[in-house]
C-alpha positions in Angstrom: 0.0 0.0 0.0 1.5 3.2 -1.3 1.7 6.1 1.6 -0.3 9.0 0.8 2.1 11.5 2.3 4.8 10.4 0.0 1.9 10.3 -3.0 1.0 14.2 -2.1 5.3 15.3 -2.2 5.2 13.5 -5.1 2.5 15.4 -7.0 4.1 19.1 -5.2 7.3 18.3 -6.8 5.8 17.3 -10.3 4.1 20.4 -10.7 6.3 23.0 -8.8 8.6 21.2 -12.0 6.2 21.5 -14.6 5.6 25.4 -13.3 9.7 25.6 -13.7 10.2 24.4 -17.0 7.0 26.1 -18.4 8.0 29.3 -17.3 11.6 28.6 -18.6 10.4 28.1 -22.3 7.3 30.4 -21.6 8.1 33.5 -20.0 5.2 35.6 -18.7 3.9 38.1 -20.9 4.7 41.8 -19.9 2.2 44.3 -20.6 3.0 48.1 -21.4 0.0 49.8 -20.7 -2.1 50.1 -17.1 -5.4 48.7 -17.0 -7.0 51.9 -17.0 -5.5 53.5 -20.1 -6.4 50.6 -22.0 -10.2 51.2 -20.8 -9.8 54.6 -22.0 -8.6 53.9 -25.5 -10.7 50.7 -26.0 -14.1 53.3 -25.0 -12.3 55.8 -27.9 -12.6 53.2 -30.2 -14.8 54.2 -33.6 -17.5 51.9 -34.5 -16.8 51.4 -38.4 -18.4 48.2 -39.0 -21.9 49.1 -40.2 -19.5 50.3 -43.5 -18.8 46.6 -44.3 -19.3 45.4 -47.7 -22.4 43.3 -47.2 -21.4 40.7 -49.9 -17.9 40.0 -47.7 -18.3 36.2 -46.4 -17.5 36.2 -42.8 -15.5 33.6 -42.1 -14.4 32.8 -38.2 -11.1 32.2 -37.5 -10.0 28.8 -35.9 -7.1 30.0 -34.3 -5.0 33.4 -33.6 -1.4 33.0 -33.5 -0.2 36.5 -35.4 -1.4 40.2 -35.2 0.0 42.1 -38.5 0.8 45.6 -39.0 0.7 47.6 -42.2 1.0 50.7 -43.4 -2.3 51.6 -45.8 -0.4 53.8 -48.7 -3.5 55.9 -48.5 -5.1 58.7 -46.7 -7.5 58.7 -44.1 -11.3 58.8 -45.9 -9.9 56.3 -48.7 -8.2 53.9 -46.6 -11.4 53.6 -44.9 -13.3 53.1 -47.6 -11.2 50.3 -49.3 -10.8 48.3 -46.1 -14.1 48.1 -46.0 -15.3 48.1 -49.0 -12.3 47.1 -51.5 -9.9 48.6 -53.6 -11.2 50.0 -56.8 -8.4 49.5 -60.0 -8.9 51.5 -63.2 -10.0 48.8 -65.4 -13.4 48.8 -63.0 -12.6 45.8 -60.8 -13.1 46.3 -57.1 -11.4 43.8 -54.6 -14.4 42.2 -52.0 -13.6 44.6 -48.7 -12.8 43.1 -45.2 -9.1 44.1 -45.5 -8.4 44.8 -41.9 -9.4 44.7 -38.3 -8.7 48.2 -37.2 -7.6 51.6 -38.8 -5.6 54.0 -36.8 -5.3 57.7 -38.3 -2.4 59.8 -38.1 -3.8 61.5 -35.0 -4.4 58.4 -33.6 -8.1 58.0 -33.8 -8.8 54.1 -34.0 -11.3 52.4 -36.0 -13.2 49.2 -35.6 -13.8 47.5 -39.0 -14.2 43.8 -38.8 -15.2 42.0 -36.0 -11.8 40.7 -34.4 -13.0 37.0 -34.7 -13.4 36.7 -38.6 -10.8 36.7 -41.2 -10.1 39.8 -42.5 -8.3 39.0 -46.5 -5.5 41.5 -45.4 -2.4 39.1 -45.6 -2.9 38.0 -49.4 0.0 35.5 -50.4 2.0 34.9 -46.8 4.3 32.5 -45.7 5.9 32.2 -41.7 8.0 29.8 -40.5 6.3 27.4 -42.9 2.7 28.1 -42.1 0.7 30.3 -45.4 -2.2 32.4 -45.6 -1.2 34.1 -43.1 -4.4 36.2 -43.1 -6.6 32.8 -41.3 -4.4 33.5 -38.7 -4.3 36.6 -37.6 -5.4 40.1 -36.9 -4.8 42.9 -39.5 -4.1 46.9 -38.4 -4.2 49.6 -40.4 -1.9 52.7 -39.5 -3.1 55.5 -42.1 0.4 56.6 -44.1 3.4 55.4 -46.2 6.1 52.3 -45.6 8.6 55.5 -46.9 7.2 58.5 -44.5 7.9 58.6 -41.0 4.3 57.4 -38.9 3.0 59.4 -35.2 4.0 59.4 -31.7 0.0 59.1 -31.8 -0.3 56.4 -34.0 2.3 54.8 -32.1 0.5 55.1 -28.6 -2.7 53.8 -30.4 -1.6 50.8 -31.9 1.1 49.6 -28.7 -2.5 50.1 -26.8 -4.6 47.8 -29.4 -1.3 45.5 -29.8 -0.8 45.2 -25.8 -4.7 44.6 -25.9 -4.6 41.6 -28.3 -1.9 40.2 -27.1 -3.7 39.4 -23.5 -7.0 38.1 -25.4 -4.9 35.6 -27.4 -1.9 34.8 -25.3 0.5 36.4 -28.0 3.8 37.3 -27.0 5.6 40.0 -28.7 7.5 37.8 -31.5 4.3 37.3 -32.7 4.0 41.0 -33.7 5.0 41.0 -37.7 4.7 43.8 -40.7 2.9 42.8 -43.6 6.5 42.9 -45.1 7.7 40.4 -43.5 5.1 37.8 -44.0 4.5 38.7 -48.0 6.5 36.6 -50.6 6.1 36.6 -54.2 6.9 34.5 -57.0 9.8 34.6 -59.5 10.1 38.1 -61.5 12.8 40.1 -63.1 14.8 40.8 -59.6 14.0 37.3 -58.0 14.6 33.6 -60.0 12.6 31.9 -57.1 9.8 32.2 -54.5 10.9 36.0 -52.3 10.8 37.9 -49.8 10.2 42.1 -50.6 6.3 41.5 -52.3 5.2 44.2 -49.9 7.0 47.1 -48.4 3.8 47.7 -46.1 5.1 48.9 -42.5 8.7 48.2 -42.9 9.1 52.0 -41.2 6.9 50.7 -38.2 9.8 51.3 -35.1 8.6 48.6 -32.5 10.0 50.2 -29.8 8.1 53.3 -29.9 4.7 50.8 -30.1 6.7 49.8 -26.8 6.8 46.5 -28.7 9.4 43.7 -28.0 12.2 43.0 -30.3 11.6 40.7 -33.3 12.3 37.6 -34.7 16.6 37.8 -35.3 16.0 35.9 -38.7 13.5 34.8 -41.4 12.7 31.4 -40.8 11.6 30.9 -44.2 15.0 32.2 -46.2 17.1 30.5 -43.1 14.8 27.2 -44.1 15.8 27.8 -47.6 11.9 28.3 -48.5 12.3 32.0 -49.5 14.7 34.3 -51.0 15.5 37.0 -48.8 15.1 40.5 -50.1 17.7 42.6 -49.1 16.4 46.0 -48.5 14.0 44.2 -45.9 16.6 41.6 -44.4 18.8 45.0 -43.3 15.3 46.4 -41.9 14.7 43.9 -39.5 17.6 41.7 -39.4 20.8 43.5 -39.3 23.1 43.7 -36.6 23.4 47.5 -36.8 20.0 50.0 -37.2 19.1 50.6 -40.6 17.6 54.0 -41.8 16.6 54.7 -45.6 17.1 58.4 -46.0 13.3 59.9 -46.3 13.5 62.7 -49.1 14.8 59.6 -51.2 12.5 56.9 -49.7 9.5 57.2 -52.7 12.0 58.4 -55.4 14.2 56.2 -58.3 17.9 56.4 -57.3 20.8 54.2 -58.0 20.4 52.3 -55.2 16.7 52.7 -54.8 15.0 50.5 -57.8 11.0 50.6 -58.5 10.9 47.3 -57.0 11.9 48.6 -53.5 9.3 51.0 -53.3 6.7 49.8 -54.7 6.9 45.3 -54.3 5.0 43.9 -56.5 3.1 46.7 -57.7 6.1 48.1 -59.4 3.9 47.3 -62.7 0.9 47.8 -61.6 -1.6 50.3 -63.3 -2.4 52.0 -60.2 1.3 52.5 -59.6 2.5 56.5 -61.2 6.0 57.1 -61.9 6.1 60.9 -62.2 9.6 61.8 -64.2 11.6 64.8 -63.8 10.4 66.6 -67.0 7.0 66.0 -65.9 5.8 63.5 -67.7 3.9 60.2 -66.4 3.5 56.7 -66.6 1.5 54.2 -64.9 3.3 50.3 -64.2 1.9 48.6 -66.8 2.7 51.1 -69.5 6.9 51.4 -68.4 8.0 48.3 -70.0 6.7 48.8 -73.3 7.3 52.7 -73.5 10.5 53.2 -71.3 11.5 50.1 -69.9 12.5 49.1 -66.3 16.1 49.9 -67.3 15.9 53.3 -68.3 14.0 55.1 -65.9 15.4 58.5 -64.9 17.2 59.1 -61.7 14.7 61.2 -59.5 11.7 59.6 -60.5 8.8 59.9 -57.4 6.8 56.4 -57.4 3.5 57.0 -55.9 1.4 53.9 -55.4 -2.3 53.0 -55.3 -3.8 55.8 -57.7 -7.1 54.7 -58.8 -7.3 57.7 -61.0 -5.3 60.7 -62.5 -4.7 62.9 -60.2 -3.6 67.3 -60.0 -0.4 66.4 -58.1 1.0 64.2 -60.9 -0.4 65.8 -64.0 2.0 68.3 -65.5 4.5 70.4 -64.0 2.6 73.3 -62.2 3.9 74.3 -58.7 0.2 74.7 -58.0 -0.6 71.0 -56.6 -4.0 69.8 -55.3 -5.7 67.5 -52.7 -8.0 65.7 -55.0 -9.1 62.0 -55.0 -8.4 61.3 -51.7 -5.0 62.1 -52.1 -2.4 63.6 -49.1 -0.3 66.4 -48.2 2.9 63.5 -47.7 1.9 62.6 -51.7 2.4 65.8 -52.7 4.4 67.6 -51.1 7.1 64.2 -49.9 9.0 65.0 -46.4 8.3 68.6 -47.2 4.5 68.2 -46.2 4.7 70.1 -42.9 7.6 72.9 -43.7 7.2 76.7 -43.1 8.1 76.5 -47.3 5.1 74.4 -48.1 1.9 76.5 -48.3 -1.8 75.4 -48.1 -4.7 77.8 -49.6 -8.1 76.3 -47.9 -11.0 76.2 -49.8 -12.4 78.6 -47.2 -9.5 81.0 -48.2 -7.3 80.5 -45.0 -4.0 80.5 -45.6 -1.7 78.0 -43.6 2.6 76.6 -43.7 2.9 73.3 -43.1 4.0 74.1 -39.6 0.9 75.1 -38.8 -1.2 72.3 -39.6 -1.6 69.6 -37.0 -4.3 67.7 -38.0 -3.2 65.9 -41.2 -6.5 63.5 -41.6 -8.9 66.7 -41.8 -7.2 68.8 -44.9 -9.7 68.9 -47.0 -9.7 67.7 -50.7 -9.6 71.1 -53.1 -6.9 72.4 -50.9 -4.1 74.1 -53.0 -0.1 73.8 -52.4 2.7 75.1 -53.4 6.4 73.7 -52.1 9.1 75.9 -51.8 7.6 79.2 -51.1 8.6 82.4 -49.3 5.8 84.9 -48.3 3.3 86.2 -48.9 3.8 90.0 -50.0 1.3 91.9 -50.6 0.5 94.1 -53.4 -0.2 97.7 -52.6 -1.9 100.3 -53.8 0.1 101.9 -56.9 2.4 99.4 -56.7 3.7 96.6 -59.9 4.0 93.2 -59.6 7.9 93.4 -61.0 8.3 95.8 -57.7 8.0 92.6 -56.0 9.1 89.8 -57.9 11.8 91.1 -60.3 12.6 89.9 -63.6 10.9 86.4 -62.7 6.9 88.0 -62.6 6.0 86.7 -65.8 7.3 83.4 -64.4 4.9 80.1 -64.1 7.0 80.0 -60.8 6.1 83.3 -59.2 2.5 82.5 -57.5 -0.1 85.5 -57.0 -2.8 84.7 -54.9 -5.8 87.1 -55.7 -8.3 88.5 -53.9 -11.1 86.9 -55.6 -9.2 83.3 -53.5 -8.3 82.6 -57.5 -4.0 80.9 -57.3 -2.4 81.4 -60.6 1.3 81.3 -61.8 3.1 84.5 -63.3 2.0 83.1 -67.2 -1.1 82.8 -66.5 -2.1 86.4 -65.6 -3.0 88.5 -68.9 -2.9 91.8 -67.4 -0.5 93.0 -64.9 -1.8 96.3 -65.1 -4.9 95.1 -63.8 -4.1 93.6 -60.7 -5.7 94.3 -57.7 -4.3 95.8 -54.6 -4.0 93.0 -52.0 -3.2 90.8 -54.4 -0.5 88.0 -52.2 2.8 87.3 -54.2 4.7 84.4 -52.8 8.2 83.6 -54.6 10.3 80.5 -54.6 12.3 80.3 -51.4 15.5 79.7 -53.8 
């Protein structure tokens, strides 16, 4: 007969070991936020799902091992709009919607858009450490902005917030925090003779610490496993010894060491993908291999991705830009967007620099901008524009904003003689 004293040590010791070696291999998860600031974000949540496509099949998932962050490539009202209700493409296709979980604006207003316990389609052709379809896995967020512009202390508070949230629904420690970069492969193309790494550039610019996020993975299990090529713009991203740091006035713009392919993935030949040239001229994806080719695009060239439509700030070469079809001030005016150089004319005639704008999400579309600018100086009474501007106030470049809230370039003004007093001349600022 077995002695139930001994029996009871028995059992303390087997699970004080169990405890021991669990906690070994599975550390307790640390959490970066208190209690009640989470309470206070989760009750600033935006309820967006009632904008849902109603044709999307909601699908729940079976398990949650991933939450994945990307950068949209879009503004605020348009990145809504395709998350939920799919991405439009010029030859009139439309993808089905349910492209993410949750939306987090530049000022760090977060929205709600699928149910967290159905598949969002936001991970499209994934692979991690051997597991694809990534998306039937995890949870997809949204940060409003551009994998080659620099995202919000805001944005960043938001999303650690929603990432420390989901991590103690699910159980998800911080390793299980990815970009959409890293996940994406694509098949073989003209830079890659096998299966790759570099299909997406989507939130390779998201800096985990300031989420207060945990280090990564040290490697790509897929390339190390000899599944994947590795891309090497993205291996130096995440897995280099030493910080890496693209320089951002050359992040969206053809260099010799910057190729369409690292800015753009695979929609380098897409037809909603514009390469604007130097001279001015344009070309969407699908139209560079046949008219230019990939080889003999011009240094300089600014790549701007996901335009469903021609838009002001790419036709032409006007220094008079516009916010039209959902388009943003980091489109058009690059790392220049919120200089004292960059001016915005409102559509209600208020007249703002870049440094004076804080709230990015709320410019609103017809706004006009000019990059580059010193002023204004206003025209007075008996006085000639050349008083002002010099030689150069004929000149498309010399900007006169008139009273009537009209923006026009030196060559388009018939009558000099007839301009009125109060008339605002703004100059280039070299």
């Amino acid at each position: 007969m077995q002695n139930p004293g001994i029996l009871s040590t028995i059992r303390i010791v087997s699970i004080s070991l169990f405890l021991l070696l669990f906690f070994c291999f599975h550390p307790p998860l640390s959490y970066a936020y208190s209690q009640s600031e989470l309470a206070s974000y989760q009750r600033s949540i935006v309820d967006h799902r009632y904008r849902l496509d109603p044709k999307y099949k909601k699908r729940k998932r079976k398990q949650t091992k991933y939450i994945i962050v990307h950068t949209s490539e879009l503004g605020l009202k348009t990145t809504l709009r395709v998350v939920s209700k799919g991405k439009r493409f010029r030859s009139g296709g439309c993808t089905p919607g349910g492209h993410a979980h949750y939306v987090i604006a530049r000022n760090g207003q977060t929205y709600r858009t699928l149910d967290k316990a159905y598949i969002a389609d936001h991970a499209g052709l994934s692979m991690w450490n051997g597991e694809t379809n990534i998306s039937k896995m995890s949870i997809g967020i949204e940060l409003v902005g551009h994998h080659y512009a620099s995202l919000t202390d805001k944005q960043y508070r938001s999303v650690g917030m929603l990432i420390d949230i989901l991590q103690r629904i699910y159980h998800l420690d911080d390793r299980a925090v990815l970009t959409h970069s890293q996940i994406a492969y694509g098949r073989p193309n003209r830079w890659f003779t096998k299966k790759h790494r570099g299909r997406k550039r989507c939130a390779k610019n998201f800096i985990r610490s300031k989420a207060k996020v945990g280090p990564t993975w040290s490697h790509d299990p897929d390339v190390v496993a000899g599944r994947l090529m590795a891309d090497p713009q993205l291996s130096k991203v995440f897995y280099s010894r030493s910080p890496f740091s693209a320089k951002v006035e050359d992040a969206n713009m053809i260099t010799k060491g910057n190729t369409a392919w690292d800015i753009a993935g695979e929609d380098f030949d897409n037809r909603t993908t514009v390469y604007k040239f130097p001279n001015g001229r344009q070309y969407t994806g699908d139209q560079v291999a046949e008219k230019i080719g990939w080889d003999r695009i011009p240094a300089k060239t600014v790549v701007l991705l996901n335009q469903e439509k021609p838009t002001d700030q790419i036709r032409g070469s006007s220094p008079i830009k516009t916010l039209s079809n959902g388009t943003n001030a980091w489109e058009i005016a690059g790392q220049f967007y919120n200089r004292k150089t960059t001016i915005y004319f409102l559509p209600s005639g208020k007249i703002k620099t870049g440094e004076m704008i804080s709230k990015w999400d709320s410019l609103p579309q017809k706004t006009k901008v000019i990059i580059g600018y010193k002023g204004p100086y206003q025209l007075r009474k008996n006085q000639y524009a050349f008083q002002i501007a010099g030689a150069g106030y004929k000149d498309k470049n010399t900007i006169y904003y008139l009273p009537s809230k009209k923006l026009l370039g030196g060559n388009k003004i018939r009558n000099f003689n007839r301009l009125q007093s109060g008339t605002l001349v703004f100059l280039p600022s070299s």
